[in-house]
Biotite code that builds the C-alpha atoms (Angstrom):
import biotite.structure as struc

atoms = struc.array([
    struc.Atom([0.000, 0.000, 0.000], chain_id="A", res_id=1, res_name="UNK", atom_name="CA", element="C"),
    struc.Atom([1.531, 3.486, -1.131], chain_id="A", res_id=2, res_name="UNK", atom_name="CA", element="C"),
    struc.Atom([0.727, 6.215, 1.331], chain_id="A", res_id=3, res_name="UNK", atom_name="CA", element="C"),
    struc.Atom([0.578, 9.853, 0.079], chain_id="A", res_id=4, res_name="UNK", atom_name="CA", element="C"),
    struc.Atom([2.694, 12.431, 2.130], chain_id="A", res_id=5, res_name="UNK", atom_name="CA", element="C"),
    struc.Atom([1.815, 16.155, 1.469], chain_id="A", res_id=6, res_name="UNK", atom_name="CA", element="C"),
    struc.Atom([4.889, 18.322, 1.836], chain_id="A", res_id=7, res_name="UNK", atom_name="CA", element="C"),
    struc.Atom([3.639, 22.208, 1.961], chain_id="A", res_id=8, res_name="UNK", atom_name="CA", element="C"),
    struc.Atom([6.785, 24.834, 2.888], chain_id="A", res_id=9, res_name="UNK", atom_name="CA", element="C"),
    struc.Atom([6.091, 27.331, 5.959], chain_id="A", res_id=10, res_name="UNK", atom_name="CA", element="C"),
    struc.Atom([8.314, 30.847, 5.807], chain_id="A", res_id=11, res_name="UNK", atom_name="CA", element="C"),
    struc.Atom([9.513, 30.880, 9.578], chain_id="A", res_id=12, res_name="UNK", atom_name="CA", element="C"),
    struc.Atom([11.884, 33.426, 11.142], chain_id="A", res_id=13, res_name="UNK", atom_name="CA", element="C"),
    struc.Atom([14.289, 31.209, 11.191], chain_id="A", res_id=14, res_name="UNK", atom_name="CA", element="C"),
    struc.Atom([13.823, 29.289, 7.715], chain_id="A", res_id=15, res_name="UNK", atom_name="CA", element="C"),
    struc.Atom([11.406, 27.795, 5.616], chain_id="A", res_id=16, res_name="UNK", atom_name="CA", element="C"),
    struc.Atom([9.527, 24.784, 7.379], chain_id="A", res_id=17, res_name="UNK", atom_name="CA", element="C"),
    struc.Atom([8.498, 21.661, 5.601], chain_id="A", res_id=18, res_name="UNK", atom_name="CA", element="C"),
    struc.Atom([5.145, 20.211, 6.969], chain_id="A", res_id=19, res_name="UNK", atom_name="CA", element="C"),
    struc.Atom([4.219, 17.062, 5.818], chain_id="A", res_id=20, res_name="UNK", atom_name="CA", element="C"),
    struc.Atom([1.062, 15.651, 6.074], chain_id="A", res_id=21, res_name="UNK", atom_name="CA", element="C"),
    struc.Atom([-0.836, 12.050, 5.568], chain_id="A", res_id=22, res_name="UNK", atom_name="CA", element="C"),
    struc.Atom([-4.617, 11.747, 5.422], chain_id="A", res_id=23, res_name="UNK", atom_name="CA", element="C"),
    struc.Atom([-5.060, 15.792, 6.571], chain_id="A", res_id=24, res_name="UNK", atom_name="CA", element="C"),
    struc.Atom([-2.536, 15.295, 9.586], chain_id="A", res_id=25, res_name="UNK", atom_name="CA", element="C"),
    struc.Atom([0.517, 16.240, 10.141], chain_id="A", res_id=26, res_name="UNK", atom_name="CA", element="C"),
    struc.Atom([3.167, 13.333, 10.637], chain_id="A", res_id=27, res_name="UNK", atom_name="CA", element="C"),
    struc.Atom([6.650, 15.758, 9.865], chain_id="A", res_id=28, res_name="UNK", atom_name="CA", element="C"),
    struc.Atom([7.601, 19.226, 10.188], chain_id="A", res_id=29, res_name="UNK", atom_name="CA", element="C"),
    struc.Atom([10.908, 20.639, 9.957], chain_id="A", res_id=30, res_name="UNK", atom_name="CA", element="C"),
    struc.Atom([13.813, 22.975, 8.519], chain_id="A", res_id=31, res_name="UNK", atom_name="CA", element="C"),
    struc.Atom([13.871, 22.705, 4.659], chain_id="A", res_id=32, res_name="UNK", atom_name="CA", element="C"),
    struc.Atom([17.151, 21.979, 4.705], chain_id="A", res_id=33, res_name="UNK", atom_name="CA", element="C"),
    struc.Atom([16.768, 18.454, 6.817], chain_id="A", res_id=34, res_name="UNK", atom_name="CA", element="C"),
    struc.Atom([14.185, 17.355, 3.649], chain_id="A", res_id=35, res_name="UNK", atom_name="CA", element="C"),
    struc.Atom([16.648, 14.490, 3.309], chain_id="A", res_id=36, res_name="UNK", atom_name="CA", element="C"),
    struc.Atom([16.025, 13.724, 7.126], chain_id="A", res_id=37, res_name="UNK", atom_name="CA", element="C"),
    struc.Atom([12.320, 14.080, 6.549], chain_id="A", res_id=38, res_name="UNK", atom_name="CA", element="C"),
    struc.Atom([12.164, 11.325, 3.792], chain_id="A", res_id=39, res_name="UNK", atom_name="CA", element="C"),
    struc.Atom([14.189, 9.031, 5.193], chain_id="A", res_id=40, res_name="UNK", atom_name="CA", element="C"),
    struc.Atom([12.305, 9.219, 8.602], chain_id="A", res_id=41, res_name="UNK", atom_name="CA", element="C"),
    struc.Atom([9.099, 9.364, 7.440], chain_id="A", res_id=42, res_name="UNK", atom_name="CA", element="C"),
    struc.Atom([10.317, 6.332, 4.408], chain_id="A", res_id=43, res_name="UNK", atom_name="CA", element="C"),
    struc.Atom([11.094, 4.092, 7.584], chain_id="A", res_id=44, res_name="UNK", atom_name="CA", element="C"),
    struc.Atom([7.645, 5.095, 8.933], chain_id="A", res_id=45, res_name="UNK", atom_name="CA", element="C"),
    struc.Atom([5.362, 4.239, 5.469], chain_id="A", res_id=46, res_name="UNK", atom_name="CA", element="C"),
    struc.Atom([7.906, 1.932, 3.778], chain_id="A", res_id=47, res_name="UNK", atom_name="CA", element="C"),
    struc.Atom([6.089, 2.951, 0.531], chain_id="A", res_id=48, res_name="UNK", atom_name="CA", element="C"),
    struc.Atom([5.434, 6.844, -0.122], chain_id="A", res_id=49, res_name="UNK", atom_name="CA", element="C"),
    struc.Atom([3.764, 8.965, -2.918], chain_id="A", res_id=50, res_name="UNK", atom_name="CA", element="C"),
    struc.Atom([5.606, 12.574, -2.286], chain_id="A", res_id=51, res_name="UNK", atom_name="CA", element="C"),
    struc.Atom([3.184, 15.652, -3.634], chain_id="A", res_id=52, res_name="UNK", atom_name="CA", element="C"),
    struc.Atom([4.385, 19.250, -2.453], chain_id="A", res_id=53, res_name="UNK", atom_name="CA", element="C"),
    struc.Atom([2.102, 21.929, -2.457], chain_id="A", res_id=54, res_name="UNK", atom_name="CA", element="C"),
    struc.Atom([-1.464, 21.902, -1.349], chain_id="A", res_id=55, res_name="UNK", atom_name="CA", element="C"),
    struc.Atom([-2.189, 22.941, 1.902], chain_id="A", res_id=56, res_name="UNK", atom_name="CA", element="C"),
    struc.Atom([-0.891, 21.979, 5.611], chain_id="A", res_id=57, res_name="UNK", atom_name="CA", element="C"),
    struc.Atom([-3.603, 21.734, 7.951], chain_id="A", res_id=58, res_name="UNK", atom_name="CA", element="C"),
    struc.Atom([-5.002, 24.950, 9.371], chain_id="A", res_id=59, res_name="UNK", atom_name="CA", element="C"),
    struc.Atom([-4.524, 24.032, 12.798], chain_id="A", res_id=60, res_name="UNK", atom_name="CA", element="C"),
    struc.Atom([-0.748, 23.597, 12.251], chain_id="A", res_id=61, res_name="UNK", atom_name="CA", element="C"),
    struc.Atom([-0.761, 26.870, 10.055], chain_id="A", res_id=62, res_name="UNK", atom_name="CA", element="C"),
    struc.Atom([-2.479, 29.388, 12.822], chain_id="A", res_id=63, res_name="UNK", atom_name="CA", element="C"),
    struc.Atom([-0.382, 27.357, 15.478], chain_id="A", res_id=64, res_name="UNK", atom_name="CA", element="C"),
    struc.Atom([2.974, 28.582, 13.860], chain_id="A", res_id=65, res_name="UNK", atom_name="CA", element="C"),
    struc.Atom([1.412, 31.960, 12.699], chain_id="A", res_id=66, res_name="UNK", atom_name="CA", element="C"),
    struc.Atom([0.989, 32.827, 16.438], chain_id="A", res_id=67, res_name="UNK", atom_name="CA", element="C"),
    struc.Atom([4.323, 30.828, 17.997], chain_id="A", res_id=68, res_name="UNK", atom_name="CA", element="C"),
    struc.Atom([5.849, 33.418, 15.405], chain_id="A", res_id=69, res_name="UNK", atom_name="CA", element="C"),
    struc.Atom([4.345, 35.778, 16.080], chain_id="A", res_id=70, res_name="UNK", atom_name="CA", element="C"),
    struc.Atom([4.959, 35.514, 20.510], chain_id="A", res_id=71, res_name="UNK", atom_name="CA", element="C"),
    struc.Atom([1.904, 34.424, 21.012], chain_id="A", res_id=72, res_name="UNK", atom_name="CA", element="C"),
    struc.Atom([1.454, 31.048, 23.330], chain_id="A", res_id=73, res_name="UNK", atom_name="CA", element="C"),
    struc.Atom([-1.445, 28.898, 22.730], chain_id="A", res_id=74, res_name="UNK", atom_name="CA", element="C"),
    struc.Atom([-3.024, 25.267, 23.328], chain_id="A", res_id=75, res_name="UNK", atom_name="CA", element="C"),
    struc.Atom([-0.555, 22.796, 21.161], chain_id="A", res_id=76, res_name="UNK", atom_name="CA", element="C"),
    struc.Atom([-2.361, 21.623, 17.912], chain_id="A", res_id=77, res_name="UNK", atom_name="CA", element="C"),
    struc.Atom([-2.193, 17.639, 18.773], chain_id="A", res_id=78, res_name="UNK", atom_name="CA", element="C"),
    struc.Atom([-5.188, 16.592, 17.529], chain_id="A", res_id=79, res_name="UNK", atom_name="CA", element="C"),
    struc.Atom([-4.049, 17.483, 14.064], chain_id="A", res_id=80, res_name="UNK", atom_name="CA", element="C"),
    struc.Atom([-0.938, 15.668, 14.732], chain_id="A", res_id=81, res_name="UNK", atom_name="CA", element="C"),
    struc.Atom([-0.343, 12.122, 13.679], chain_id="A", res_id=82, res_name="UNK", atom_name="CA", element="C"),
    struc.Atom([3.024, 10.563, 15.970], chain_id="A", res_id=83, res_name="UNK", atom_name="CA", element="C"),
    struc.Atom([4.096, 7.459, 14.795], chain_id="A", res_id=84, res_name="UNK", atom_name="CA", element="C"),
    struc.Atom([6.945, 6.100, 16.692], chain_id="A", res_id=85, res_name="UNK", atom_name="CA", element="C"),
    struc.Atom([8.077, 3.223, 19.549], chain_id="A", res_id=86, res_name="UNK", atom_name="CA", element="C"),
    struc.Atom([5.812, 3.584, 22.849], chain_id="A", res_id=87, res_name="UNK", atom_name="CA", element="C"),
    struc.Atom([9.320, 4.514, 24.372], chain_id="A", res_id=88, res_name="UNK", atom_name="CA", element="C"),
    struc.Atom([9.786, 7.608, 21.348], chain_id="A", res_id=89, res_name="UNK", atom_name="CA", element="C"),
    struc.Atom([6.109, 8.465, 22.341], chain_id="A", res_id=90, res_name="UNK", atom_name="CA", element="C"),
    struc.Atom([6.794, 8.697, 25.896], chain_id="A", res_id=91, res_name="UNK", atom_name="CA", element="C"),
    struc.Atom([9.467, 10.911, 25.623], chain_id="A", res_id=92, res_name="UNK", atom_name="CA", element="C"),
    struc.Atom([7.302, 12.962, 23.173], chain_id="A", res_id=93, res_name="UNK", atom_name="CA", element="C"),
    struc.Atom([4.795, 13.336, 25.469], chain_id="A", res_id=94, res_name="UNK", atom_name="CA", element="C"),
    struc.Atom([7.359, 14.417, 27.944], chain_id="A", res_id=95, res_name="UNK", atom_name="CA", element="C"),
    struc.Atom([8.572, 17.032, 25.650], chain_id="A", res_id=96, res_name="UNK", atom_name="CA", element="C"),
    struc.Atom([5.227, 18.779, 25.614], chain_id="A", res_id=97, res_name="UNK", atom_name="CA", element="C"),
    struc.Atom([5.268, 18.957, 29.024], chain_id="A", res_id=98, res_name="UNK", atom_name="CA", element="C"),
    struc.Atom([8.374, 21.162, 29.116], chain_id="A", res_id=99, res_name="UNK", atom_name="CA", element="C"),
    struc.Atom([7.035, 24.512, 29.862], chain_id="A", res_id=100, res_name="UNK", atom_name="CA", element="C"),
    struc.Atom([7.118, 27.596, 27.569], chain_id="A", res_id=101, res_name="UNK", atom_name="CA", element="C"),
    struc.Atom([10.614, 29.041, 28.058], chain_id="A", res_id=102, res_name="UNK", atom_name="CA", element="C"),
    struc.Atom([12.248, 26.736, 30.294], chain_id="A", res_id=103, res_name="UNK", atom_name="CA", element="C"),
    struc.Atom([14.638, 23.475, 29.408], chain_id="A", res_id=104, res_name="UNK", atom_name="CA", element="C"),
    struc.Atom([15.501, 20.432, 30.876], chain_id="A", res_id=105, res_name="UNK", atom_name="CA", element="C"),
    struc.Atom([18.799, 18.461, 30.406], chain_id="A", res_id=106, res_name="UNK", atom_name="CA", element="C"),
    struc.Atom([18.629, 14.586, 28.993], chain_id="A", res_id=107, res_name="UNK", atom_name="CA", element="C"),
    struc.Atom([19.832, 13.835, 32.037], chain_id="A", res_id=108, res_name="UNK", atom_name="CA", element="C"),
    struc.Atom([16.658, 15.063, 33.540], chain_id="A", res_id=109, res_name="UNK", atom_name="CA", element="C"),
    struc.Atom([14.656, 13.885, 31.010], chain_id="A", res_id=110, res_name="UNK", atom_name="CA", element="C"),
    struc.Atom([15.488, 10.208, 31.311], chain_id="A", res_id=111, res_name="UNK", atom_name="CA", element="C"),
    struc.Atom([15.139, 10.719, 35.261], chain_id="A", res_id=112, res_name="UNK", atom_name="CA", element="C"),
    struc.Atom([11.549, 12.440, 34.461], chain_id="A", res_id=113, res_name="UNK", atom_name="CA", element="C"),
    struc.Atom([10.396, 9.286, 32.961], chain_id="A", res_id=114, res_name="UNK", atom_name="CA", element="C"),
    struc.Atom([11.815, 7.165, 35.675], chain_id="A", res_id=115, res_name="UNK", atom_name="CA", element="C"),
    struc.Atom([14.577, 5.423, 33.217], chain_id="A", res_id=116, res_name="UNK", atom_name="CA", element="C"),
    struc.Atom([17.688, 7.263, 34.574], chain_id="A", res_id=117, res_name="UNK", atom_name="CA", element="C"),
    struc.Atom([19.999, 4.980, 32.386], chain_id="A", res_id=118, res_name="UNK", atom_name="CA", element="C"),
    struc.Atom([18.076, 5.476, 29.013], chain_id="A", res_id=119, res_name="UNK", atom_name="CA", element="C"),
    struc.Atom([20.071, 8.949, 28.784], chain_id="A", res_id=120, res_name="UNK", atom_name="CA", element="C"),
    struc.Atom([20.967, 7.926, 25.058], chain_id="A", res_id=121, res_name="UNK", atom_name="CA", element="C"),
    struc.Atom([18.044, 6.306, 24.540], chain_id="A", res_id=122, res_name="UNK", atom_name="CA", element="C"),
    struc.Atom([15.792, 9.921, 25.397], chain_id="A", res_id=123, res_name="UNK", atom_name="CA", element="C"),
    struc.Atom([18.323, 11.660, 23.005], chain_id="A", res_id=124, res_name="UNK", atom_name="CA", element="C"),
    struc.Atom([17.940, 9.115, 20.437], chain_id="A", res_id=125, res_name="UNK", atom_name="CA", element="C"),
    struc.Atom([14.236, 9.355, 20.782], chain_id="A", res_id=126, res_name="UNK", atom_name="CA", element="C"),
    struc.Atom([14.523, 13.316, 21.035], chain_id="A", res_id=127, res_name="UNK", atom_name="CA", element="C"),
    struc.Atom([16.702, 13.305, 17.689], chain_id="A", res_id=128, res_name="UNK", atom_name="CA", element="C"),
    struc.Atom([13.820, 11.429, 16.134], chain_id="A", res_id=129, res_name="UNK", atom_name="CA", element="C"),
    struc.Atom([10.946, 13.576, 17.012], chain_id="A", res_id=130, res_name="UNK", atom_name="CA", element="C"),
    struc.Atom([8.640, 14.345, 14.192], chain_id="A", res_id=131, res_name="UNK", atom_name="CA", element="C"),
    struc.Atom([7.188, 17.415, 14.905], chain_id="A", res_id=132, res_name="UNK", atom_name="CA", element="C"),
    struc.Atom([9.914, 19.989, 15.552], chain_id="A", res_id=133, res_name="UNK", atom_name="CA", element="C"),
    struc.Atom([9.052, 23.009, 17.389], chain_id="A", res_id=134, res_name="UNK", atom_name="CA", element="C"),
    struc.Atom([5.417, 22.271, 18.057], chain_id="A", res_id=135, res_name="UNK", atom_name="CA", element="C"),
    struc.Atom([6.732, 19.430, 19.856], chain_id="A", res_id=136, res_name="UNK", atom_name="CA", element="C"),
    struc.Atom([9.721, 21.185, 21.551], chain_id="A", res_id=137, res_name="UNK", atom_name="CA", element="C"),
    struc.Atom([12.455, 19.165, 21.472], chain_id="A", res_id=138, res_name="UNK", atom_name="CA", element="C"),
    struc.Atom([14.481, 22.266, 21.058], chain_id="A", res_id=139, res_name="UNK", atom_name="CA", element="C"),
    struc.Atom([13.728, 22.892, 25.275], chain_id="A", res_id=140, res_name="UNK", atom_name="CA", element="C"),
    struc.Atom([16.368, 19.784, 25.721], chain_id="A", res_id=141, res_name="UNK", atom_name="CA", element="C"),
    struc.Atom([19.868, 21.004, 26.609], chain_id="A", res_id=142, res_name="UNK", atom_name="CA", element="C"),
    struc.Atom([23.045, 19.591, 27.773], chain_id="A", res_id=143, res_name="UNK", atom_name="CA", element="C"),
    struc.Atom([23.472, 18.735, 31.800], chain_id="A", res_id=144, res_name="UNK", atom_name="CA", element="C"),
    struc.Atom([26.194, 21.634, 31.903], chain_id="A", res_id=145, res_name="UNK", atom_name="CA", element="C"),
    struc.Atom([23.563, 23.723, 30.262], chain_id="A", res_id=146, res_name="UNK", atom_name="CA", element="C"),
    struc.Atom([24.692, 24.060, 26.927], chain_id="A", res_id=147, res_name="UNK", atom_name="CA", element="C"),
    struc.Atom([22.880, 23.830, 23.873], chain_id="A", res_id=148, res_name="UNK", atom_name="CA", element="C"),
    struc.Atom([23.530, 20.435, 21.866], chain_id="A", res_id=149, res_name="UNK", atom_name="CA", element="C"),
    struc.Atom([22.096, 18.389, 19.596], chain_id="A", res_id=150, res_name="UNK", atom_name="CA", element="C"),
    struc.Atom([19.996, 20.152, 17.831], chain_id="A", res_id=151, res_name="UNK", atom_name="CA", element="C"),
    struc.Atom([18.758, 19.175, 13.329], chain_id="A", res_id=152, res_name="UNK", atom_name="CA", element="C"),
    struc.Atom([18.177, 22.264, 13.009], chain_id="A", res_id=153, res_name="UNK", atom_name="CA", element="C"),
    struc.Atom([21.486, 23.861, 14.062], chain_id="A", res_id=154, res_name="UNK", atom_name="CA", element="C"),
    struc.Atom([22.096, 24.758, 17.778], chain_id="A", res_id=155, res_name="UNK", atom_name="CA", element="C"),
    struc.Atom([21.738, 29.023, 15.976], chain_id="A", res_id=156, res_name="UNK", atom_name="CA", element="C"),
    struc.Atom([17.889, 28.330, 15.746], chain_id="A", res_id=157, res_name="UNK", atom_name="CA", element="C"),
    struc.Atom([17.944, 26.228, 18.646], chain_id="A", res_id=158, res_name="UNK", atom_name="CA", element="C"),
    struc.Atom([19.105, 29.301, 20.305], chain_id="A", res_id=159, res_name="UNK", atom_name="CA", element="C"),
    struc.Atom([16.832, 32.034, 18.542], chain_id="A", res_id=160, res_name="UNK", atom_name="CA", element="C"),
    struc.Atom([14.011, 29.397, 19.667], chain_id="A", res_id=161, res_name="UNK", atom_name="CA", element="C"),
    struc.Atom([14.700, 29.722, 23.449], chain_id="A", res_id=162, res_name="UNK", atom_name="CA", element="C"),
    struc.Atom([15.394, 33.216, 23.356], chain_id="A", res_id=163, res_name="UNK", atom_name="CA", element="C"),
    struc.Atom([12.171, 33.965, 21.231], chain_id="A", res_id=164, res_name="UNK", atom_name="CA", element="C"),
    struc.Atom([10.183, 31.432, 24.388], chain_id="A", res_id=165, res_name="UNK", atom_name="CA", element="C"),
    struc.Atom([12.290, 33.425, 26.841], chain_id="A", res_id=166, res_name="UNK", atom_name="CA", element="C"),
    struc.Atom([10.795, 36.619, 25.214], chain_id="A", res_id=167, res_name="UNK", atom_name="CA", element="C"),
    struc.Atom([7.045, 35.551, 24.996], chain_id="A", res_id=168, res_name="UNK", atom_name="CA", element="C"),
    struc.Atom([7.259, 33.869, 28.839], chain_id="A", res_id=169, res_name="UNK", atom_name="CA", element="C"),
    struc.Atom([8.500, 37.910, 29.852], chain_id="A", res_id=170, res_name="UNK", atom_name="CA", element="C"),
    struc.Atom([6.042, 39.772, 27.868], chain_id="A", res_id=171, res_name="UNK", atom_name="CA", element="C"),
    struc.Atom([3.218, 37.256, 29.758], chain_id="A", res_id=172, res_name="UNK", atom_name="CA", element="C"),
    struc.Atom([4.463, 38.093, 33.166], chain_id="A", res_id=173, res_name="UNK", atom_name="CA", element="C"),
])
């Protein structure tokens, strides 16, 4: 069975986004510039894949970014969100959304967090492989000394992304 993937591109701040979407979900977004990432992630994920760009990204995902962009913080978009991944990727997922608006936690913490201390490698691995950059923030995961590491999209956007949450968690206060 050959699954169609939607691949619209999103002018960011920081770079044009590719959102990729299956069945009006999204299942990838990310810098332009990883789209050899995206299709060999989302290649493991289908096995067979159609590739159309254009069209549209779902409007959810669309107005989401539009107001992230924009300093605005609002409810996540997950229900127009498709995660495919391990239960173990998923958990750490999950506990990437929980990561609070302008605050980061090392991977260190992360693995203690979900009560698997000794999986540090396994939560970056699993962080490296998130899907949904930025809406799922695994740019809020930083070293234990508290640098910034690790990051597809280049640790400079990784940067301008905590500074721009740093930003929108002052102007709320």
């Amino acid at each position: 069975m050959t699954t169609t993937i939607n691949v619209v591109r999103y002018a960011s701040p920081i770079g044009m986004l590719s959102l990729s979407s299956v069945d009006g979900k999204l299942v990838h977004l990310d810098f332009e510039d990883n789209d050899d990432r995206l299709k060999t992630i989302q290649t493991r994920r289908f096995k067979k894949l159609d590739w159309i760009e254009g069209g549209s990204a779902p409007k959810a995902i669309t107005n989401w970014l539009d107001g992230y962009f924009a300093g605005v913080v609002g409810d996540l978009p997950m229900a127009a969100i498709t995660m495919i991944g391990t239960d173990f990727q998923k958990s750490v997922w999950d506990a990437l959304i929980n990561i609070p608006n302008g605050k980061s936690v090392s991977y260190a913490g992360l693995a203690v967090q979900l009560g698997k201390p000794n999986a540090v490698r396994a939560v970056a691995r699993a962080n490296a492989l998130n899907p949904v950059s930025i809406i799922v923030p695994c740019h809020r995961v930083i070293g234990s000394n508290g640098t910034l590491t690790g990051y597809a999209g280049g640790l400079d956007r990784k940067k301008w992304l905590l500074d721009h949450e740093a930003a929108m968690l002052a102007r709320a206060a």
